[in-house]
N, C-alpha and C positions, 0 to 999 in steps of 0.2 A: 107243965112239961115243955122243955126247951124242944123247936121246931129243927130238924135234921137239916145239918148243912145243905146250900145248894152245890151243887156238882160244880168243879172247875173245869175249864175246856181247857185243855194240854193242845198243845199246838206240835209240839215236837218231842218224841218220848225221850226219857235219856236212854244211853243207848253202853254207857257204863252204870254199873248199880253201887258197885264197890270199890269202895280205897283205902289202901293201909299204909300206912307206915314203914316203910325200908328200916329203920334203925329202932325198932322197938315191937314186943309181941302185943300188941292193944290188947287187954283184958276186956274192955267195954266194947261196946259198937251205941255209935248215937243215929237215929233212925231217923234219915229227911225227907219228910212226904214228897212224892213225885212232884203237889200240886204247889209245895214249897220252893223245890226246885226249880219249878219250873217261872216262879215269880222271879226269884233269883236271875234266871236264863233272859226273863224279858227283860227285868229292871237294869240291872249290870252286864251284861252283855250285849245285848239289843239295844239300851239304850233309851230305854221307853220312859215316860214319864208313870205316874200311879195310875192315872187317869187313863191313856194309853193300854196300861197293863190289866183295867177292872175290865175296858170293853173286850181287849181278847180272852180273859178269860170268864166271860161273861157272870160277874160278881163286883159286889159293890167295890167302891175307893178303900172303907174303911177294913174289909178282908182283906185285900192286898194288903194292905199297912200290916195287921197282926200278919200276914205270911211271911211277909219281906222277913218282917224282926226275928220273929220265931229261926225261920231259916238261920239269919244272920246270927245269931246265937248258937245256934248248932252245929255251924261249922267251926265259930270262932272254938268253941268246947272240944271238937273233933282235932283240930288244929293244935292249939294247946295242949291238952290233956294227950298226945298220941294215942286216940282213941280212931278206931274202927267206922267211915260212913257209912251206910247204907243207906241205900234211895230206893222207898218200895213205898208202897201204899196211898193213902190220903183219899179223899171223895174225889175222885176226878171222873171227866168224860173225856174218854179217847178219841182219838184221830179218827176217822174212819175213811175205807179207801174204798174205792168202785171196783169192785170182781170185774174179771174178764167180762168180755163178749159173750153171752151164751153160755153163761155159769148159773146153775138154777140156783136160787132162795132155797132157806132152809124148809122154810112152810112153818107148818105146826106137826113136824116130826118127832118124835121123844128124845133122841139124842142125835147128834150131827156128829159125825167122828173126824178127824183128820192125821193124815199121813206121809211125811214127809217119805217123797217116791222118787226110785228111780228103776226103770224099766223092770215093773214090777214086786220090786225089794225096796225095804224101807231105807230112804238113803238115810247116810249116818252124820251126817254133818246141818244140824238145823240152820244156822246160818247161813248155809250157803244153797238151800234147797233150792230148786227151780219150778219144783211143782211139787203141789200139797195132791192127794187123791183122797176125795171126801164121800164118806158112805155115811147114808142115812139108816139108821136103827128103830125098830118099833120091835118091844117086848122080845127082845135078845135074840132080834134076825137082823140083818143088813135086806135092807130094801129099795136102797138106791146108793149108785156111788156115781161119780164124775169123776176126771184130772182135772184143776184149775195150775194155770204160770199164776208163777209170783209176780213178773213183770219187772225184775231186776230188784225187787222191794230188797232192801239192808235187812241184817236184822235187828235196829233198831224198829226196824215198819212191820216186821212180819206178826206180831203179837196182836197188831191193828188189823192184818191185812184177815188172819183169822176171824176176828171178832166182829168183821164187818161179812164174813161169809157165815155166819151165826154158829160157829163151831165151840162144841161144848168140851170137847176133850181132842187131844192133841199126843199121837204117838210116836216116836223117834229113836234114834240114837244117843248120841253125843251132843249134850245140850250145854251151853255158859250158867252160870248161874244170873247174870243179871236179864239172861231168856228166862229163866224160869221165874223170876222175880218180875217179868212184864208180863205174861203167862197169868200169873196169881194175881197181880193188879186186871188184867181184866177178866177176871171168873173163868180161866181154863185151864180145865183138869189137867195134871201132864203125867203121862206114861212113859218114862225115857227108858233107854238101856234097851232097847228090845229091837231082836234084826232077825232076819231072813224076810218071807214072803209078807207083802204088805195086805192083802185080801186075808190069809190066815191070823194076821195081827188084827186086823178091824174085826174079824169074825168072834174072836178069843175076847176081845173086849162087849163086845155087844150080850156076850154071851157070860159076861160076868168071870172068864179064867186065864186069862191074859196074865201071864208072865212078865214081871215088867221088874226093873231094878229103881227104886226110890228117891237113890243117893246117888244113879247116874250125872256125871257130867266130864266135862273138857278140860280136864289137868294142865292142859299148858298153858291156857289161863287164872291161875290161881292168884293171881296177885293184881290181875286188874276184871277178872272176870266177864270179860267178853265170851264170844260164839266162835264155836270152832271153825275152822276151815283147816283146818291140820291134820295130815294122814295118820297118823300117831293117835289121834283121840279116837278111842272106843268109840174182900167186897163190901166194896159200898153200896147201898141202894143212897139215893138223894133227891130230897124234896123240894124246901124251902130256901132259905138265901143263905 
């Protein structure tokens, strides 16, 4: 049995997921691993050499090589063919950022929740949150909660900034879709669509009956799928090399 990729270190998440076509309705979408992208990002954009690009993403010369290509194939096909990109998935290991000052650890709580807050109400705009309010849950009670600042994080960073506070599920408003798609590349749940009181939302959830909409997100992104800021809008495990 072939030994399970090693994990690639992403250095900078993308921060669009999707792109289409203006002059044509793509039927397909071709699907380009984050950690392919992101080889792309070093090699051609950065500037890097292969060499360069195994130690930042800590993997050998000859992975890069099959990512580079791989990549470079998938766009050329996306390009061509007026097909549909998507940038989601792949074994990668994410960014990770320092919580505030005085933001507790998750511990060994059973689920960590988080909530895009503002004085009190779940704010409705995930990309431009300023502060997540994070409750801990044990067997469908909330038994701790905190406010952490984002600290200005994009939200390209915010999906990082989560998963580096050890947050298992994540409740909001009006999400982009290429949030939701950094969200699912790093294993958190998401709950969007859902407003009034941010305590009664964490409570609803821990407690298993949280109203929440599936297919929530930010419409006036549809065609480059970014994070809202607009009044208008409503896994891998990895072992070896």
């Amino acid at each position: 049995m072939p030994r399970p990729p090693r994990c690639r270190r992403i250095g900078q998440l993308p921060v669009y997921r999707s792109f289409s076509p203006d002059d044509a309705e793509p039927a397909q979408a071709v699907r380009l691993g984050v950690d392919e992208f992101e080889a792309l990002r070093l090699l051609d954009l950065e500037g890097l050499t292969q060499d360069e690009c195994a130690k930042r993403m800590t993997v050998a010369r000859t992975t890069v090589t099959a990512m580079y290509e791989s990549a470079r194939r998938k766009v050329a096909d996306a390009l061509v063919g007026g097909k549909r990109l998507l940038i989601a998935g792949g074994c990668c290991e994410y960014p990770r950022f320092e919580l505030p000052c005085g933001a507790e650890k998750k511990g060994n709580v059973e689920m960590r929740i988080a909530v895009t807050y503002e004085n009190g109400e779940i704010f409705q705009h995930f990309g431009h949150t300023a502060q997540f309010k994070l409750y801990d849950a044990e067997h469908g009670t909330i038994t701790g909660e905190q406010v952490v600042d984002t600290n200005g994080s994009g939200h390209g960073a915010l999906a990082g900034f989560l998963q580096a506070a050890g947050v298992d599920a994540l409740i909001c408003g009006g999400i982009g879709m290429g949030a939701q798609m950094a969200l699912a590349d790093a294993g958190i749940r998401l709950y969007a669509g859902v407003q009034g009181s941010a305590d009664d939302a964490a409570r609803a959830l821990a407690a298993g009956t949280l109203q929440y909409d599936p297919n929530a997100r930010c419409d006036h992104h549809e065609h480059h799928d970014g994070d809202c800021g607009h009044a208008h809008c409503g896994e891998h495990h990895c072992h070896g090399n």
